[in-house]
N, C-alpha and C positions, 0 to 999 in steps of 0.2 A: 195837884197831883196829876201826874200824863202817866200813859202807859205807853209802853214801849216795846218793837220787836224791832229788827230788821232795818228798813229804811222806813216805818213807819210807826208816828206817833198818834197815840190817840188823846186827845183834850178835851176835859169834860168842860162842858155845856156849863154858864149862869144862865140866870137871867137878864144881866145886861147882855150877855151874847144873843140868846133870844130875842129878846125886845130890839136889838140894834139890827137881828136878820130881818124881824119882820118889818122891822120900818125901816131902814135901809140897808139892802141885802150887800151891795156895795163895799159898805163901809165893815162888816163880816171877814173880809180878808185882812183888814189892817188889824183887826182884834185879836186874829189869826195868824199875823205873819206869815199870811201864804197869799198865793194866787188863788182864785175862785173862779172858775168856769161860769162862762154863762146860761148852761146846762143845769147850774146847781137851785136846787135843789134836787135829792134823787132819790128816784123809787117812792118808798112809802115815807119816805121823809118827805113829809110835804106843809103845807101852812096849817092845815088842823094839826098834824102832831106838831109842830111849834107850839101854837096855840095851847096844847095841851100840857106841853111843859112848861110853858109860861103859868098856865094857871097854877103847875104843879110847885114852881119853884115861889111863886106866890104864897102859899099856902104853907108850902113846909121850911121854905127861906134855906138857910145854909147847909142845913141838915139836912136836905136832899140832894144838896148836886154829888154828884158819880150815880147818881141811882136814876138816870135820864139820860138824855142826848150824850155822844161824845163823838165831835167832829175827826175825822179821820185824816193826818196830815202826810203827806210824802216828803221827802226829804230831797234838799234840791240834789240833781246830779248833772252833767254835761250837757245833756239836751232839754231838760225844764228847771223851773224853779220850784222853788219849797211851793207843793201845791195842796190845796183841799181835794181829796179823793171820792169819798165817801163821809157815812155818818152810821152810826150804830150805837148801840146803847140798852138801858133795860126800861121797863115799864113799868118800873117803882121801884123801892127796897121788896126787899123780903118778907111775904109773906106769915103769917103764923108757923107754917110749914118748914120753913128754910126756904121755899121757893122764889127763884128771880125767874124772869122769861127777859131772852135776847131778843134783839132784831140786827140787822144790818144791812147796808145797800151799799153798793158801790158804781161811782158813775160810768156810764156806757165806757168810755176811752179808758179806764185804768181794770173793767174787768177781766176775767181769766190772767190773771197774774199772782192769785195767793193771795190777796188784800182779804179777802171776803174771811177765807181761813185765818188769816193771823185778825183779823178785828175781832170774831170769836172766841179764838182762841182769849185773848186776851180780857175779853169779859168773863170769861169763866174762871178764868185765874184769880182776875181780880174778886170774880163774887166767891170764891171757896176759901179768898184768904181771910175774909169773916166768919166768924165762929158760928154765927148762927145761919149761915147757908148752908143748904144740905144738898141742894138739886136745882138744876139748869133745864128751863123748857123755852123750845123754838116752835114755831109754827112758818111754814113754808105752804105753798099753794103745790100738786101733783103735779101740775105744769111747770116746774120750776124744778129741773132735774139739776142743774147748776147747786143751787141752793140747797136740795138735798144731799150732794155729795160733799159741800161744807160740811153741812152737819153730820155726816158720817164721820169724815177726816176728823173731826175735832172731838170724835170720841162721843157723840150721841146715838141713840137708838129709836127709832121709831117704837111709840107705844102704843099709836089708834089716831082714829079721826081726829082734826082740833077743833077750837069753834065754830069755826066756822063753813060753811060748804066746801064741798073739794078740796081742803087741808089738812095739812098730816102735822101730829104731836108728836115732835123729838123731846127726849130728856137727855141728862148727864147727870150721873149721881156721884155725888162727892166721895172718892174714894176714903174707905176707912182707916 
């Protein structure tokens, strides 16, 4: 399953795609059918959250992938090729609550273009069109006015501190 907006596709994460970034990041674009930067990995996408989805996809095998990683593709046009943009994704299924929390990062050359918003956007969609999601939480650092205004745009609200120091708790409650 891909999601899809615009000129960009999102593609959920295995574990072969994990296991083949972290031992050869490389070969990650042919899996991909894109270009990869040699920039990439980005933001908080880094070798512990691999790691982490490797263990995750270990552990819960088929029945987890969309509920982890999802590589961000762009669509070739006149001046690039079909490129790896970003990465974003959630931090499990759902909760007892209905709860998912997003993330997303997009690499330095493709930000301030809407990517950030539509990869959002697009986990939200996809986690509400499960029955038993109820609500979408992000966490962003106060230094990261960019990334706050994402989550505005997509329709979240600031509710309080997150966990961590100097971070703020956005939600999205699934409309009734």
């Amino acid at each position: 399953m891909h999601l899809r907006t615009g000129d960009l596709t999102l593609i959920p994460s295995t574990l072969l795609h994990i296991c083949t970034e972290l031992e050869t990041p490389e070969r990650l674009g042919e899996l991909l059918g894109a270009t990869v930067s040699p920039e990439w990995p980005t933001g908080e996408y880094d070798r512990d959250a691999m790691e982490f989805f490797r263990t995750c996809f270990e552990q819960g095998g088929k029945e987890v992938e969309g509920w982890y990683g999802w590589y961000a593709v762009r669509d070739p046009d006149e001046n690039s090729p079909r490129t790896l943009i970003g990465a974003a994704g959630y931090f499990g299924p759902p909760d007892t609550l209905g709860t998912v929390e997003i993330g997303y990062s997009v690499l330095p050359e493709w930000r301030c273009r809407g990517y950030a918003s539509d990869m959002a956007e697009l986990l939200v969609k996809n986690a509400f069109s499960q029955a038993n999601v109820k609500r979408a939480i992000a966490h962003t650092t106060l230094e990261n006015p960019a990334s706050i205004a994402v989550l505005i745009r997509c329709g979240f609200s600031a509710i309080g501190p997150g966990r961590e120091p100097n971070t703020i708790c956005f939600e999205r409650i699934r409309a009734v």
